[in-house]
N, C-alpha and C positions, 0 to 999 in steps of 0.2 A: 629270380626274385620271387619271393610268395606273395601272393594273395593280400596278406593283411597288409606287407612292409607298404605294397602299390596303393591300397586304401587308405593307408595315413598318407603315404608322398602325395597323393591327392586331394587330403584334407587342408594338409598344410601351404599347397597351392590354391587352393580354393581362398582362405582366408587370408595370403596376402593377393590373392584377387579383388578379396573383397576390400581390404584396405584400401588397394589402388584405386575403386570404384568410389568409396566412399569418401576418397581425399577430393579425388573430383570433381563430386556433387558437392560437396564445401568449397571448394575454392570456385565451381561457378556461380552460388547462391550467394559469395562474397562479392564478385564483381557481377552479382546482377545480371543475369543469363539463364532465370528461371523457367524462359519463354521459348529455350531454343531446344533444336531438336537432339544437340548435342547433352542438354539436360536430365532431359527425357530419357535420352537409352541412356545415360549412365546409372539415372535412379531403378531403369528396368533391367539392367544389368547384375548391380548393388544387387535388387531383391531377388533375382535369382538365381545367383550365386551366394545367397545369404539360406534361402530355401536348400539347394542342393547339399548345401553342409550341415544345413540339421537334419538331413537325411540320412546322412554319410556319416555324420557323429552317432544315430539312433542304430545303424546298420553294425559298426564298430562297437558300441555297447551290447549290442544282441548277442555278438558274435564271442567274443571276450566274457562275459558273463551269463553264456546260456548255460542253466544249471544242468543240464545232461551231460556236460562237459566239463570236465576238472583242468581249467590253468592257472588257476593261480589259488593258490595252498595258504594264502595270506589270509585273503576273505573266508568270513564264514560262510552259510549256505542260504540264510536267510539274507544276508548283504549281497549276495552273488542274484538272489532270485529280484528284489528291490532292483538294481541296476538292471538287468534284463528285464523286466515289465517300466523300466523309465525310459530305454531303447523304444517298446514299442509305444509308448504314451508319448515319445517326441513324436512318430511317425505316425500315428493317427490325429493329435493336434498340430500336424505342420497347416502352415497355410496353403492348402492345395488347391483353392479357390484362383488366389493370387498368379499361383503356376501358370494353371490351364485357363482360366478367361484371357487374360493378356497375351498369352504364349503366339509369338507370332508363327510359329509352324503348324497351331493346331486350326489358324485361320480357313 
């Protein structure tokens, strides 16, 4: 399997990750469970699995629309260059703060 097909099957797991995360945190902030630690990690879950996908959407646009490279014959060249510098504008405004202060591995 290549490279890209593995970096969408993982985009697309990430975001009904993030679904499942997010239905979670809704249904314990519905029965009042905002205090538990079960709350906690699903919101720090949520956020970083929300984080690693605008990473992984910015990486896929780099990748797909880096103008050194011709795939797709559709776009013009100034549309191709546009979507390549908005890959790296997710990835320098992601929330990287968010990642690494909370990150319980970086403790």
């Amino acid at each position: 399997m290549k490279l890209l097909s593995l970096l969408i099957i993982f985009i697309l797991f990430l975001k009904v990750s993030y679904i499942f995360f997010e239905l979670k945190v809704l249904h314990l902030k519905k029965n009042g469970k905002q205090d538990t630690i079960e709350y906690k990690n699903a919101i720090y879950w949520r956020d970083r699995i929300e984080f690693i996908f605008v990473c992984c959407m910015a990486i896929l646009l780099i990748y797909l629309f880096n103008p050194r490279e011709i795939h797709h014959k559709i776009i013009t060249n100034e549309e191709r260059i546009l979507l390549y510098l908005f890959g790296w504008v997710l990835l320098i405004t992601a929330d990287w703060a968010t990642f690494f202060k909370e990150a319980r591995w970086v403790k």
